[in-house]
N, C-alpha and C positions, 0 to 999 in steps of 0.2 A: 504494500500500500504506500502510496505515495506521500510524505511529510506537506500539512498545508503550509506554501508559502512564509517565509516570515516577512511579517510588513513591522518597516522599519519610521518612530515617528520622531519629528525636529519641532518641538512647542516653540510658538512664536511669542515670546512674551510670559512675566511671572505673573500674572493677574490670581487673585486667591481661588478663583476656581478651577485654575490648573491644578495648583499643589492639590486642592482642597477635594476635587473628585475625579478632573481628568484623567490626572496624571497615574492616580493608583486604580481607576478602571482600566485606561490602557495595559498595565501591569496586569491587570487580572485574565488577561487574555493571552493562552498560550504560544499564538502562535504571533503575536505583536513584541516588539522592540522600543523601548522608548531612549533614543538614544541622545537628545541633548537639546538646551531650552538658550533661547536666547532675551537679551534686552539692550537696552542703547546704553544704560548705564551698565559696565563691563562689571562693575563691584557687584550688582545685584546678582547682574547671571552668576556670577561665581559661588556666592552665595547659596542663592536658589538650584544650582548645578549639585551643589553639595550635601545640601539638603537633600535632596531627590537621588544621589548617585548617578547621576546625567553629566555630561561635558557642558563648558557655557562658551556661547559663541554671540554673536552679535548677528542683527536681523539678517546683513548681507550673505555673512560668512552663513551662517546657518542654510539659505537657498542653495549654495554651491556646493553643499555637501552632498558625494555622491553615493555616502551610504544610507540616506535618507529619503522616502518613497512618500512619506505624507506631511506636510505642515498642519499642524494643530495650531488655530487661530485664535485666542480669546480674546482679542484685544477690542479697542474700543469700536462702534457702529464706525464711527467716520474713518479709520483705517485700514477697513475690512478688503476695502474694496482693490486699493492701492497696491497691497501685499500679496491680494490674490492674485493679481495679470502676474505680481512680477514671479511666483510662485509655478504658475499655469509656464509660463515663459520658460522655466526649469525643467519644466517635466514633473511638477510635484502635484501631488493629490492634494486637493486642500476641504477642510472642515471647520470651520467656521460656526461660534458660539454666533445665538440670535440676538437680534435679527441680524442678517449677514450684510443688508445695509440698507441705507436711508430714502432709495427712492428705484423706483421701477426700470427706470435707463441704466443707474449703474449693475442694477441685479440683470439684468440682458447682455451688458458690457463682460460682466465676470462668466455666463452662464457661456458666450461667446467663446472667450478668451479659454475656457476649458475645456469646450468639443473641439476646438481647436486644436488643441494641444494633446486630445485625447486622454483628459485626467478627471477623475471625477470632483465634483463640488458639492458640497455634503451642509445644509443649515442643521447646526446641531436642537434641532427640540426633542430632548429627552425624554420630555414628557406623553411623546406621541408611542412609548415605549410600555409605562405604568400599566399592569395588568385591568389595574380599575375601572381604565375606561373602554379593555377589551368587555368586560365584565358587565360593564352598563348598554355597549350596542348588543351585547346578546339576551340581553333583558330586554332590550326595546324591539329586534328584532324578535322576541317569543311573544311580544304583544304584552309583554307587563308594565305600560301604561297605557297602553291604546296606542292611537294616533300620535305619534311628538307633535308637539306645536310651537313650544315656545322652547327655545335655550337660554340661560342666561346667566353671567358670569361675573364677577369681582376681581380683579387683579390688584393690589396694591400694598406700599408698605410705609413705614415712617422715615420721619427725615435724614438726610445723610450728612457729611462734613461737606460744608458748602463749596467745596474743591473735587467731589465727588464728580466721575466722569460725565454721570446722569444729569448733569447739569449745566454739560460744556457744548454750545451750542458746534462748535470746532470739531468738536469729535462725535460729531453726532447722536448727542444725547436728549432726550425728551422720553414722557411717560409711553407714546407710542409704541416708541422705537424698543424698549424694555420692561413695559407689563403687557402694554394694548395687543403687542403682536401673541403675548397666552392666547389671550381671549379671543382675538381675531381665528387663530388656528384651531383652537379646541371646539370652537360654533360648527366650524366649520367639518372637521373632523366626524364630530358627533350627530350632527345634524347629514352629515354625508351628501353634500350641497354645495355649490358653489353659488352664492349672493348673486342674485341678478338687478341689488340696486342698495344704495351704502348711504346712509345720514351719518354722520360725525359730530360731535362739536370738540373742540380741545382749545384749551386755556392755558395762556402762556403767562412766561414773566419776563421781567425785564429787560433781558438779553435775547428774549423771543423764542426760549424751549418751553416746551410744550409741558406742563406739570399734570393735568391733568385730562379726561377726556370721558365720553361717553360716545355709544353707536348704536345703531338699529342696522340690521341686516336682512335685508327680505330676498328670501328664496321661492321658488315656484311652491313649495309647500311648507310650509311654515314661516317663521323668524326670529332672529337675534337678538338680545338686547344686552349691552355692556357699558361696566364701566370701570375705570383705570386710573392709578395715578400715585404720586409722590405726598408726602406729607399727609397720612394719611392710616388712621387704623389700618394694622396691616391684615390683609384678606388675599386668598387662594384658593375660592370656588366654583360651582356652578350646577345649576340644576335643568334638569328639563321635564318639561311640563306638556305631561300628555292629557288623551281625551279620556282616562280611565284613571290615571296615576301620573304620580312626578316622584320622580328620583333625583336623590339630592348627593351630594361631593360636600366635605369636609377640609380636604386637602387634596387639591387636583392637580397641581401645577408642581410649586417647588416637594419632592415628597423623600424625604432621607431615607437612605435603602433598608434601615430595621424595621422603620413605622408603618404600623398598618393602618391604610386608610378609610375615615368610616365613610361609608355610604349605607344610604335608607333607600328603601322604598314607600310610599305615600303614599294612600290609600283612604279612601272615605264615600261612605253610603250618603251625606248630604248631611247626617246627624253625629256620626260616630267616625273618628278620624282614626286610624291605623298605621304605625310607623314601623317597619321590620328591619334589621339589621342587612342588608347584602354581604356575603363574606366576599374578600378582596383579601388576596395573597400581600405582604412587602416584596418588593424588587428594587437590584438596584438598576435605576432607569437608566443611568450614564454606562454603567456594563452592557445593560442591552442595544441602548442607541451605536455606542461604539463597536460593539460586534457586528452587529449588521453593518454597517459602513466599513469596518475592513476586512470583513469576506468578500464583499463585492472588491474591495481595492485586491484583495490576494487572489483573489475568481480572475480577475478583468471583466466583469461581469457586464456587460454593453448596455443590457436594457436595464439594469440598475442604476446605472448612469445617467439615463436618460429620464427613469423616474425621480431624479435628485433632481436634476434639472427643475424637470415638470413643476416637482411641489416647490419649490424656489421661487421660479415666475408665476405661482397661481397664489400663493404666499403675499409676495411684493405687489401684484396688482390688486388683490384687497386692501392692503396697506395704504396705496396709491389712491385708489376710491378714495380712503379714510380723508388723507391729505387735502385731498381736492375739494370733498364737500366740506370740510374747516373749513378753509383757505376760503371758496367763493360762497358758503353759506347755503347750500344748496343739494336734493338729492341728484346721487350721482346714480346712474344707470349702467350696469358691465354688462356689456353685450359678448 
């Protein structure tokens, strides 16, 4: 029998979700390599290299290594974009923490730049991973609510140090760009739909990031309703609400790989209301997310590729809607 592949990875950048889950899911996979992290400041890699048992290199040197088959990206929305042509340019697979960036032309720019080069691009949503919400479309698929009709979802947390990336208009930061895109993906997921028309509003501050926001999504059979943002009891749920029942999330989104997540089932005859536990396994999501995307990179796996693509571009032109109807006040229509 033949040994799978070993895919070899170069982190771009120390950001605390490297160390903090990346970097030791990639480790959890036998047939992955994590072979060494970089930053602009040489002290830090060296450090964080050390930390981790990785080699430290800086962003350049890190592309030109020719033992290295994937860049793992976490760095900030507005740099995503920048590192991936020059990545793709390499010949490297690149994976990129959400959202993978700020607006719909540079997601075509990068999605371009990698069937070109024939490497895959990978938006990391881990959570598209969590057993939970396999667990709630087979609920709604046996009919245990009825009809879906309504999704609807909270994304948000408290405030950060005012120097927080989430807040740097440069690096493309806004509540968007880093809760709204959950809630954008998970409607959409669950609801097994693509929007055929996008309300937005989102509220900004002073430097013109986006703090907070809300959306409606209407699909040919049902819709959406969200809301997102910074400075803000922190919230990671969502429920949907069918013609029999509604099932509700706990913890949908961010989900640490011991905790088990509670989801209910909702039930009621008009007088007497009924709540049941759903059992939902823990998992850890960033193992399962990162499995799947390097077998496909140790496969060559073409029409994997091609589905990374896909949910990328169908991803950023929801996103896109979002923006537009802010911006001019207005629903938007996706044909």
């Amino acid at each position: 029998m033949n040994e799978t592949p070993i895919v070899r990875i170069g982190v771009l950048g120390c950001a605390e979700i490297a160390g903090r889950y990346a970097i030791p899911a990639f480790k959890s996979l036998p047939y992955v390599e994590v072979v060494a992290v970089a930053s602009r400041s040489r002290a830090k890699a060296e450090a964080f290299a050390a930390q981790h048992e990785l080699e430290a290199e800086d962003y350049e040197s890190l592309l030109e290594r020719t033992d290295i088959d994937v860049i793992y990206s976490p760095l900030p929305v507005g740099l995503q974009e920048e590192w991936t042509l020059k990545a793709a340019a390499k010949g490297k697979h690149v994976m990129c923490e959400k959202s993978i960036t700020s607006s719909l032309e540079s997601a075509q720019r990068m999605i371009t730049a990698c069937k070109t080069a024939g490497v895959a691009l990978y938006e990391n949503f881990v959570t598209d991973f969590h057993p939970q919400h396999r667990t709630i479309l087979s609920l709604i698929e046996a009919g245990g609510i009825g009809e879906p009709l309504v999704w609807s979802g909270y994304d948000g947390y408290p405030a950060r140090p005012a120097d927080d990336i989430r807040y740097r208009s440069d690096l493309g930061g806004g509540a968007l760009n880093y809760a709204g895109c959950y809630t954008a993906f998970m409607a959409r997921k669950i609801m097994r739909q693509e929007p055929t028309a996008v309300t937005c509003r989102l509220t900004y501050d002073e430097q013109g990031v986006d703090m907070s926001g809300s959306a409606l999504f209407e699909f040919s059979k049902g819709e959406a309703m969200m809301s997102f943002g910074f400075n803000r009891l922190y919230q990671n749920t969502y429920s949907v609400w069918g013609s029999k029942g509604m099932v509700q999330t706990k913890r949908a989104f961010a989900v640490p790989p011991t905790f088990v997540p509670p989801v209910f089932l909702v039930t009621n005859n008009g007088k007497e209301e009924t709540t049941e536990p759903v059992e939902v396994p823990s998992a850890n999501q960033f193992e399962l997310s990162f499995d799947f995307f390097c077998s496909a990179v140790a496969s060559g796996d073409q029409s994997q590729f091609e589905a990374m693509y896909n949910r990328i571009h169908q991803q950023a032109r929801v996103l896109e809607a979002m923006r537009v109807s802010a911006k001019e006040g207005r629903r938007v229509i996706i044909n």
